[in-house]
C-alpha positions in Angstrom: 0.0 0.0 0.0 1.3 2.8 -0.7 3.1 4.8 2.2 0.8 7.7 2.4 -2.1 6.3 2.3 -0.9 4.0 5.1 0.2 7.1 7.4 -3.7 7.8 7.1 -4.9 4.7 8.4 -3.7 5.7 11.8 -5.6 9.0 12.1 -9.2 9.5 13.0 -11.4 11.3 10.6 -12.0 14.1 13.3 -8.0 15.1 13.4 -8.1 15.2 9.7 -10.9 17.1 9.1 -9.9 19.3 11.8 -6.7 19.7 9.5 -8.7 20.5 6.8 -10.8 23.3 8.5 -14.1 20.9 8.3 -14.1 22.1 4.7 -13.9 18.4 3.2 -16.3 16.2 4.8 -18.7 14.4 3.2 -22.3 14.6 4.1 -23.2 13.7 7.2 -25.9 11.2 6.2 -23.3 9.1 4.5 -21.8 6.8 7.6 -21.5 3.4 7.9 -23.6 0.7 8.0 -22.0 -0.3 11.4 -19.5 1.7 13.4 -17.0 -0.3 13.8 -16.2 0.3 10.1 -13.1 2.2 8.9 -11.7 2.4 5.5 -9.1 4.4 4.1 -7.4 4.2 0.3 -7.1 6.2 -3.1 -10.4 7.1 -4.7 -12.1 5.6 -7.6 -14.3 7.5 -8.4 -18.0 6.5 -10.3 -20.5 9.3 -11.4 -23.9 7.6 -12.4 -27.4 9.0 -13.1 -30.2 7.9 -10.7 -30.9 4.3 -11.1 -28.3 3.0 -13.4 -25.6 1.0 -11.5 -23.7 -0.5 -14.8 -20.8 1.9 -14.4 -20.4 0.5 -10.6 -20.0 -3.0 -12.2 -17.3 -1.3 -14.4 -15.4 0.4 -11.4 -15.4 -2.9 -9.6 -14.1 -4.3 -12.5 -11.1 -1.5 -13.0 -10.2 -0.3 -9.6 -7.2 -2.1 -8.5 -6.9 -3.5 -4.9 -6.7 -1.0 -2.3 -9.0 1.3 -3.8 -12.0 2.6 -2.5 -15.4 3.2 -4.7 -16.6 6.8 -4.3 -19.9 6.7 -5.8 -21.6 10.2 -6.5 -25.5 8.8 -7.1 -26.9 12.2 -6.8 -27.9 11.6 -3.4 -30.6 9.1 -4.4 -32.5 7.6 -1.8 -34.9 4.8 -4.1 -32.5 2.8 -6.1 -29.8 0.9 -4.2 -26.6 1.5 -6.2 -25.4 -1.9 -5.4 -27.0 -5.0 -3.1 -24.9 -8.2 -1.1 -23.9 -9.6 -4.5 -22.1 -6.3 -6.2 -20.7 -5.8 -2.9 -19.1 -9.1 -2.4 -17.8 -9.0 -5.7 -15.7 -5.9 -4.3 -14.7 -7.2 -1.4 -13.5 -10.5 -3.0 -11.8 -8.1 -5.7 -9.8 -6.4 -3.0 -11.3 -3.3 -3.0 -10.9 -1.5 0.6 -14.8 -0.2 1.1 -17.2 1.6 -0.6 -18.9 5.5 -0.3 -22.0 6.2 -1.7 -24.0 9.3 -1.8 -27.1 7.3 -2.3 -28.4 3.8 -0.7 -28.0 0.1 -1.2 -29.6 -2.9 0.1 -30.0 -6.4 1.2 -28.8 -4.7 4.1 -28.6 -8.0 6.5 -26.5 -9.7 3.0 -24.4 -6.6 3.3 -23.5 -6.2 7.3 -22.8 -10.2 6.9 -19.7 -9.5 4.7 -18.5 -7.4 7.3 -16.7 -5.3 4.8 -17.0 -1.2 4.7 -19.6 0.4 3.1 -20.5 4.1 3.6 -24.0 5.3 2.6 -27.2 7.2 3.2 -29.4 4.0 4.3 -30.8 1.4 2.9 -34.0 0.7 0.4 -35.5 -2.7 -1.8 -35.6 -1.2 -5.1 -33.0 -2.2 -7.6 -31.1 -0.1 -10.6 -31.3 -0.8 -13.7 -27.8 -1.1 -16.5 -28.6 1.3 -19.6 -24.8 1.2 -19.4 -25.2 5.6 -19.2 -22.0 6.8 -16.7 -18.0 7.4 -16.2 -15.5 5.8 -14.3 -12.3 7.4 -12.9 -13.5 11.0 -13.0 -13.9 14.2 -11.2 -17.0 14.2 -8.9 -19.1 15.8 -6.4 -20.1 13.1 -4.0 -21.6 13.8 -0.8 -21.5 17.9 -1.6 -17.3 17.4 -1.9 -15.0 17.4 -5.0 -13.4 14.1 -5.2 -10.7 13.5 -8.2 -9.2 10.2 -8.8 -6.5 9.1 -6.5 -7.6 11.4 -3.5 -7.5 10.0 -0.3 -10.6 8.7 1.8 -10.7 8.1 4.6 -13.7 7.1 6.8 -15.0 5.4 10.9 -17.7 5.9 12.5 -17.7 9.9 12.5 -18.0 10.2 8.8 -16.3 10.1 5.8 -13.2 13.0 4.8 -11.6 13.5 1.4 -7.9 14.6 0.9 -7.0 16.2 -2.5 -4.1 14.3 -3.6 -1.8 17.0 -4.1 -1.7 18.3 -0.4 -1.9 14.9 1.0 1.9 15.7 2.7 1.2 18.8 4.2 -2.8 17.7 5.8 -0.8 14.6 7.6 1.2 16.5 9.0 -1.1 18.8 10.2 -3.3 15.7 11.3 -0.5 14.1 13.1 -0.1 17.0 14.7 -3.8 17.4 16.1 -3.6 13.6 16.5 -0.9 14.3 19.2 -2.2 17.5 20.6 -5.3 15.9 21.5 -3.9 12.6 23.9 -1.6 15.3 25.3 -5.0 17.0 26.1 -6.6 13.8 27.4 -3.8 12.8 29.1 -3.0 16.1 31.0 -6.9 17.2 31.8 -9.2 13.5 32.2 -10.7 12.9 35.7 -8.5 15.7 36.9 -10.9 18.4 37.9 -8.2 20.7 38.8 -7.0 20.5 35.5 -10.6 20.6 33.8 -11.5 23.5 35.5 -7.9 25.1 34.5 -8.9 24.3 31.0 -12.1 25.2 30.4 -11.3 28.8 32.3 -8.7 29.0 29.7 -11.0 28.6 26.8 -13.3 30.7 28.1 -11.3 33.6 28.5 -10.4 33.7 24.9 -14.0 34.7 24.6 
């Protein structure tokens, strides 16, 4: 994997959107389907029109292990994008989780395969496979740009995007926020001298 993306894995999706000013997060309706979920990887990305899932099929069939499926589905919330089948295909295919901005379902299938997928919620109707869509280009998914090869990364919080090209500099500044906040939680938890001495603090920069 590559060494980036593997710094990320470490990092809660708070401290990174905190790094990012909250500016990249994705909806907060998209979470996943249990939180104990966490997925992190490059994006490949899928922009389909309401109820056509063929170009999800192609993505799974393209992205390369590692990769997660960032689905932009307009926000849809009656055609599943993908049900149990689709989505063990991806998992058997190596393909680290899947985000949607839209639903899926055979939900109980789904939560079975124990494998990440981020989404609105769940519904019984299926798409159908005109074969209209793209794979592999820029997107809006979730009210977020997301190019190929950005950086997702996603628990039970929500999901956050990193553009690519300031993946370096947002680590750092995560890794940095990462470590300010144990020293925090260290210094200040079930001391209630110390909690006192820290909330007076913030409060005086009111």
């Amino acid at each position: 994997m590559d060494a980036l993306v593997e710094a990320f894995r470490s990092i809660p999706a708070t401290c990174i959107s905190d790094a990012m000013d909250g500016l990249n997060n994705l909806h907060p309706r998209i979470k996943p389907l249990k939180s104990s979920y966490f997925l992190c990887g490059k994006a490949f990305t899928v922009k389909m029109p309401v109820g056509d899932n063929l170009a999800v099929l192609k993505a799974i069939r393209h992205a390369q292990p590692g990769d997660v499926l960032v689905v932009d589905a307009k926000g849809d919330e009656y055609r599943a994008i993908a049900g149990d089948f689709v989505v063990g295909m991806a998992k058997t295919l190596g393909i680290s989780g899947i985000v949607v901005d839209g639903v899926i379902r055979d939900i109980d299938g789904v939560k079975k395969l124990n494998y990440p997928v981020f989404c609105r919620g769940t519904t019984v109707a299926a798409s159908g496979k005109s074969g209209i869509g793209e794979i592999n280009v820029p997107i809006s998914c979730g009210g977020v740009a997301v190019h190929p090869g950005d950086i997702i990364v996603g628990d039970a919080d929500g999901v956050v995007v990193v553009p690519a090209e300031k993946g370096e500099k947002i680590l750092q500044k995560a890794q940095e926020k990462m470590k300010k906040d144990q020293l925090r939680e260290e210094s200040v938890s079930e001391n209630k001298e110390e909690i006192i001495k820290y909330l007076d603090s913030m409060i005086s920069k009111s």
